[in-house]
PAGUKOL-650802 format. One line per field, with one value per atom (N, C-alpha, C): residue number from 1; atom name; chain; x, z, y. Coordinates in nm, 2 decimals, padded with zeros to 4 digits, always signed. Atoms other than C-alpha are relative to their C-alpha. Example, Ala and Ser with C-alpha at 12.3 -4.5 7.8 and 13.67 -1.06 7.14 Angstrom:
# PAGUKOL-650802
resi: [1|1|1|2|2|2]
name: [N|CA|C|N|CA|C]
chain: [A|A|A|A|A|A]
east: [+00.09|+01.23|+00.09|-00.09|+01.37|-00.08]
up: [+00.00|+00.78|+00.00|+00.00|+00.71|+00.08]
north: [-00.12|-00.45|+00.12|-00.11|-00.11|+00.11]
This chain:
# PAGUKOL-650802
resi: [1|1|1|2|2|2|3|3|3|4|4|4|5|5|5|6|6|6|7|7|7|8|8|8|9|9|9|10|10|10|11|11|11|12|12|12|13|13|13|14|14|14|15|15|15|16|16|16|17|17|17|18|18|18|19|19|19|20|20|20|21|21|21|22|22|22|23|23|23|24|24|24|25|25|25|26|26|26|27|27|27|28|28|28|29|29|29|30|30|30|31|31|31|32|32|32|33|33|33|34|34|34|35|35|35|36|36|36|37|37|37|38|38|38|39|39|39|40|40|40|41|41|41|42|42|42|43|43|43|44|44|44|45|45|45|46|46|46|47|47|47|48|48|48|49|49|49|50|50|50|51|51|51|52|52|52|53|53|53|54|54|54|55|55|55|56|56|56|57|57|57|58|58|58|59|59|59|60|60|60|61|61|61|62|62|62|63|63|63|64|64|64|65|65|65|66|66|66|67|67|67|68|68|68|69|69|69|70|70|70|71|71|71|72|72|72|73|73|73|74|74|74|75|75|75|76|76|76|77|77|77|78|78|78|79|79|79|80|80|80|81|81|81|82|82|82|83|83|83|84|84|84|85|85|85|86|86|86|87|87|87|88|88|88|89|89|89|90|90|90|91|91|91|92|92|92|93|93|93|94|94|94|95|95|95|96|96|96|97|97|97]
name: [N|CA|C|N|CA|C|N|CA|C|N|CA|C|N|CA|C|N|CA|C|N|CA|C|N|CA|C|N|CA|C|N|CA|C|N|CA|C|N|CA|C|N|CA|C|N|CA|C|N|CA|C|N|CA|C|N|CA|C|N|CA|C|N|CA|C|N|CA|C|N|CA|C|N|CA|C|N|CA|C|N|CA|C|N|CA|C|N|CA|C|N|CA|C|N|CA|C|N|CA|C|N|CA|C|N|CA|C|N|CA|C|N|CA|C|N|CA|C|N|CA|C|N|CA|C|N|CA|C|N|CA|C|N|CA|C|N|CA|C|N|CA|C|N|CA|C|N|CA|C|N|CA|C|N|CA|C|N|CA|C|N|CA|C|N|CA|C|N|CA|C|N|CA|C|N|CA|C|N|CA|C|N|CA|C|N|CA|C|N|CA|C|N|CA|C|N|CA|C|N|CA|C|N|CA|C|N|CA|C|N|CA|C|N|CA|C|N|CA|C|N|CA|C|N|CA|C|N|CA|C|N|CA|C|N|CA|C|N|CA|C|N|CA|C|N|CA|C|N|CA|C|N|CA|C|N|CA|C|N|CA|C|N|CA|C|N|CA|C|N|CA|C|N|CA|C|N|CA|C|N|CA|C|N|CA|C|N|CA|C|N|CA|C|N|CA|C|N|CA|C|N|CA|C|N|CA|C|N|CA|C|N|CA|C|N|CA|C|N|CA|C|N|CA|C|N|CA|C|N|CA|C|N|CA|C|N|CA|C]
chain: [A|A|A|A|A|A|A|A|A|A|A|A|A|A|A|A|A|A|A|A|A|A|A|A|A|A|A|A|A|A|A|A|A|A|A|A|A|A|A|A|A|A|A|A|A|A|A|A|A|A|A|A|A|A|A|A|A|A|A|A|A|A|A|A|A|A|A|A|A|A|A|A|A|A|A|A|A|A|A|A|A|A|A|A|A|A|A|A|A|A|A|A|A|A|A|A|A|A|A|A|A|A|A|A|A|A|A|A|A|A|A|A|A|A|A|A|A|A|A|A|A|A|A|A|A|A|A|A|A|A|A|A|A|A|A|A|A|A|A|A|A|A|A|A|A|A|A|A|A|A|A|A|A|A|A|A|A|A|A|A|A|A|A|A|A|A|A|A|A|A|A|A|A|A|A|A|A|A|A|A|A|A|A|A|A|A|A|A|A|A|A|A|A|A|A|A|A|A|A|A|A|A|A|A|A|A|A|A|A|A|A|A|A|A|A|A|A|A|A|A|A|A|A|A|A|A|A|A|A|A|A|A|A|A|A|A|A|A|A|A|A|A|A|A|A|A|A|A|A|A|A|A|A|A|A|A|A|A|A|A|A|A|A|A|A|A|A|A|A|A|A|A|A|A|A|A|A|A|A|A|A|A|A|A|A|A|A|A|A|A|A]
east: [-00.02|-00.57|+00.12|-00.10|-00.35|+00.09|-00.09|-00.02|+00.03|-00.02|+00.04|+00.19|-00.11|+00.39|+00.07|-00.01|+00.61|+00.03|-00.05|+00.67|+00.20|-00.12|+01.06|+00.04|-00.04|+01.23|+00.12|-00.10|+01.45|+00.07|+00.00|+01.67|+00.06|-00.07|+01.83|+00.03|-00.05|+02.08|-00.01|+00.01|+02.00|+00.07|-00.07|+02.26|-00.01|-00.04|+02.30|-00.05|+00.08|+02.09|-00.10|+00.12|+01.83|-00.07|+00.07|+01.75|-00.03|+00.02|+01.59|-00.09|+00.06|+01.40|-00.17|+00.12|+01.09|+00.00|-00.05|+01.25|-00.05|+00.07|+01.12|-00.16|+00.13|+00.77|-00.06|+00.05|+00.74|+00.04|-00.07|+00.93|-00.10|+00.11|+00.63|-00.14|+00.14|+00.36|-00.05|-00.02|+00.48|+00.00|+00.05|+00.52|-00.12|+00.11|+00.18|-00.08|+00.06|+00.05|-00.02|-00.06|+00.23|-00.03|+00.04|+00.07|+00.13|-00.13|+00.43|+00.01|+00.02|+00.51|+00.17|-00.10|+00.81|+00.05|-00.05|+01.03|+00.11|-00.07|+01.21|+00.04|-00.12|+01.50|+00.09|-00.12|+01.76|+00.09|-00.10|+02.10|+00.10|-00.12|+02.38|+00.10|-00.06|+02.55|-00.04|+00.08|+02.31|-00.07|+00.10|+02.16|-00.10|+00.12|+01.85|-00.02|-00.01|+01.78|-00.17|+00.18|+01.48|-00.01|-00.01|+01.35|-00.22|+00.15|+01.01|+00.01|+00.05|+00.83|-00.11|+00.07|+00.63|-00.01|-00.03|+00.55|+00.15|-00.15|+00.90|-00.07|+00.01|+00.67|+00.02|+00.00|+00.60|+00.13|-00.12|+00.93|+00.12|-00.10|+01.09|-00.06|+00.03|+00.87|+00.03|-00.01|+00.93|+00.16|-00.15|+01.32|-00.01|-00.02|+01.27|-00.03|+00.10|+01.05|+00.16|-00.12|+01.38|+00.11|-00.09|+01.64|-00.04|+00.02|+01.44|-00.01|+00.03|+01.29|-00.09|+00.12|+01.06|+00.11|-00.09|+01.17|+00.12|-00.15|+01.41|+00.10|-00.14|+01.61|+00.10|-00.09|+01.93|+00.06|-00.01|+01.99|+00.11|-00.13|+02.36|-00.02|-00.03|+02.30|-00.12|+00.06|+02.07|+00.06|-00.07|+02.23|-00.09|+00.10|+01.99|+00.03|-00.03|+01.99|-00.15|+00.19|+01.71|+00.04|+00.04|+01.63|-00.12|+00.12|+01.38|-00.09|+00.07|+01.09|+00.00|+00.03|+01.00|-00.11|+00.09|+00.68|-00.05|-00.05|+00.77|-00.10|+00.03|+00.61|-00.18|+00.16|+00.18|-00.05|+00.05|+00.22|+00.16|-00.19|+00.50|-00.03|-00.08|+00.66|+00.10|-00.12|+00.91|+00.03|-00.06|+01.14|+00.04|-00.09|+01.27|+00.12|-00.10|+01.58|-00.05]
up: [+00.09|-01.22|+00.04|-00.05|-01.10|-00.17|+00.13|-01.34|+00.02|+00.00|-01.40|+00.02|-00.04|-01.28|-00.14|+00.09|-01.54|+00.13|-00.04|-01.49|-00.03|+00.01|-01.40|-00.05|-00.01|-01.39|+00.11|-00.08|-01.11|-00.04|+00.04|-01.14|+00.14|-00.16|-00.74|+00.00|+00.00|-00.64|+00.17|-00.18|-00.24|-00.01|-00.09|-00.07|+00.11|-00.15|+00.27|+00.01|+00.02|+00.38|-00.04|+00.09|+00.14|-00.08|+00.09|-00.02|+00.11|-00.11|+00.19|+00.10|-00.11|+00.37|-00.05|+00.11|+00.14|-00.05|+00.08|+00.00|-00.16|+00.08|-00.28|-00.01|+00.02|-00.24|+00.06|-00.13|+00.08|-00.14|+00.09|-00.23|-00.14|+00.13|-00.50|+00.07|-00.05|-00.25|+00.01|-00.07|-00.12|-00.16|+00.17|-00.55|-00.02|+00.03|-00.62|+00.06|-00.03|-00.38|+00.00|+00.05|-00.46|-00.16|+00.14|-00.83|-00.08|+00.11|-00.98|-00.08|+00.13|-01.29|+00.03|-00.01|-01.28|+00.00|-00.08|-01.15|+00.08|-00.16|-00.85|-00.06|-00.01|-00.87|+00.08|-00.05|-00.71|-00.10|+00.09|-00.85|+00.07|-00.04|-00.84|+00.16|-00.10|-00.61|+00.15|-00.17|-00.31|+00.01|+00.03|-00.42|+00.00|+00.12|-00.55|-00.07|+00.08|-00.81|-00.02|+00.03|-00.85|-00.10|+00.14|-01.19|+00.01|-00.01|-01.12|-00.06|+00.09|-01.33|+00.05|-00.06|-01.20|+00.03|-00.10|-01.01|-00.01|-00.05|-00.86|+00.12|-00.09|-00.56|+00.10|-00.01|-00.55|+00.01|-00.03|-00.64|+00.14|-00.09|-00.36|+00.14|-00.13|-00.09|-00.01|+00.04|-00.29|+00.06|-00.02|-00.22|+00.16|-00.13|+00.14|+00.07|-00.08|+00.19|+00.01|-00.01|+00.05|+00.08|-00.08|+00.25|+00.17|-00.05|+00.51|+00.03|+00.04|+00.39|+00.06|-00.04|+00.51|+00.17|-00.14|+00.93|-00.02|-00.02|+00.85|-00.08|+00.06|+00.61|+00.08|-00.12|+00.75|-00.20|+00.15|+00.41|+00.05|-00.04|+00.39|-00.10|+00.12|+00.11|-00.14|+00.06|-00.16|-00.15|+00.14|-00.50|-00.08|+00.07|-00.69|-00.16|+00.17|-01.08|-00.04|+00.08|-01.26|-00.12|+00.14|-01.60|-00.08|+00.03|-01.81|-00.01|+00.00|-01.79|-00.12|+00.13|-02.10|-00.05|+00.02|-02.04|-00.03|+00.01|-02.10|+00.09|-00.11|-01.79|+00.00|+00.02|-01.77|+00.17|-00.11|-01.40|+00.09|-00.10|-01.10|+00.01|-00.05|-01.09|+00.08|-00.07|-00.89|-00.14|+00.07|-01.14|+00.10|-00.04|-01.06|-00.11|+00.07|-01.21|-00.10]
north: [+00.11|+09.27|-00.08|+00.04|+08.98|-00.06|+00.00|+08.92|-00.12|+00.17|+08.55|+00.02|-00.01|+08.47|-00.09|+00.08|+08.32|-00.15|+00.12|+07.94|+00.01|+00.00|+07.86|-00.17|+00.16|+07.50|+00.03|-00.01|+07.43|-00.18|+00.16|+07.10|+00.01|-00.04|+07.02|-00.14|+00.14|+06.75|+00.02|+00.08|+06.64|-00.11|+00.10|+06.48|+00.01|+00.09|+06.29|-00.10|+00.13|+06.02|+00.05|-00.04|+06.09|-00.15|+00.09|+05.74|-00.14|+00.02|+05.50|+00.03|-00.09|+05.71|+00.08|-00.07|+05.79|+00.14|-00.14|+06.11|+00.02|+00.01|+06.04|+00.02|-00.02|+05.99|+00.08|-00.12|+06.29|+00.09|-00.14|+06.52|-00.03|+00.04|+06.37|+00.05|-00.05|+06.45|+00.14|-00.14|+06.80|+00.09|-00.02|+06.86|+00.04|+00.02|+06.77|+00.07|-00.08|+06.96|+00.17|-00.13|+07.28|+00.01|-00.01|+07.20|+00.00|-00.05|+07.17|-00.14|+00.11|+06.89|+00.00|+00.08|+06.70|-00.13|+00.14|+06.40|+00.00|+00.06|+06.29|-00.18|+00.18|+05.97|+00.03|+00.03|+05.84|-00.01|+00.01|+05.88|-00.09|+00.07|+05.61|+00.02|-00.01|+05.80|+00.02|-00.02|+05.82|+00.14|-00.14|+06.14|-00.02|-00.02|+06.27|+00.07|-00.13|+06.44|+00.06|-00.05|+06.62|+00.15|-00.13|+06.85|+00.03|+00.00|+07.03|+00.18|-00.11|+07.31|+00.09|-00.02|+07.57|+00.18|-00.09|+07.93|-00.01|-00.07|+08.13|-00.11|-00.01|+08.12|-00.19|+00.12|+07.73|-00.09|+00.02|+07.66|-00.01|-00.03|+07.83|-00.08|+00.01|+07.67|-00.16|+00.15|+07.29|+00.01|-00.04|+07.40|-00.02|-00.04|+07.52|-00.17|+00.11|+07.17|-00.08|+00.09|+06.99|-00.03|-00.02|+07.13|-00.08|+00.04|+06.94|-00.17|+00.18|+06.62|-00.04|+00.03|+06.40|-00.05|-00.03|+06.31|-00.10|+00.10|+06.03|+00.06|-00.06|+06.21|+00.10|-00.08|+06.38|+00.07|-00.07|+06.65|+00.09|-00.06|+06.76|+00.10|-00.13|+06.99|+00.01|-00.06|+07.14|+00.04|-00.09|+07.20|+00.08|+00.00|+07.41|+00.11|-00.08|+07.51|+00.04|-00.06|+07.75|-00.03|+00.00|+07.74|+00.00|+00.00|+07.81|-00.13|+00.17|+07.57|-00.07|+00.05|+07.36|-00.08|+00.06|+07.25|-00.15|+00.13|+06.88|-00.08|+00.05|+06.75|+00.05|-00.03|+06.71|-00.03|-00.06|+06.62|-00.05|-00.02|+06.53|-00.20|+00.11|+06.16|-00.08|+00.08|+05.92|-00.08|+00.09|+05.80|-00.15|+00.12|+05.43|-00.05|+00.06|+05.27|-00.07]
């Protein structure tokens, strides 16, 4: 009998050159396809922020994807916070301003 994993929430702030560079919409694709619910924006400061719901497992490979990016991004860092999920979210979006 397989055991359903609980769902987590991760929230992660990516910096370097991350905006610009379709960080956004590679980090809405690579989501979606990992079945996770959220959203992905740019923040003021040249970040991104991104808040997705989901799997441990899915999580951790949405994480691994980030620390990368899509090829033009150059990703100085990974901030990442858990927290329980909240169900809020019905699928994964790009915030815009």
């Amino acid at each position: 009998m397989e055991t359903v994993q609980p769902h987590r929430r991760i929230q992660l702030r990516i910096s370097g050159k991350v905006q610009g560079v379709y960080y956004r919409s590679s980090a809405s694709e690579k989501a979606r396809v990992l079945g996770l619910r959220g959203t992905v924006r740019n923040l003021p400061t040249g970040d991104v922020e991104l808040i997705a719901e989901g799997s441990q497992r899915d999580l951790d490979s949405l994480i691994a994807w980030c620390k990368l990016g899509p090829p033009a991004a150059q990703v100085a860092a990974v901030d990442v916070r858990y927290e329980d999920a909240t169900g809020e979210y019905r699928d994964f979006r790009v915030l815009r301003r």
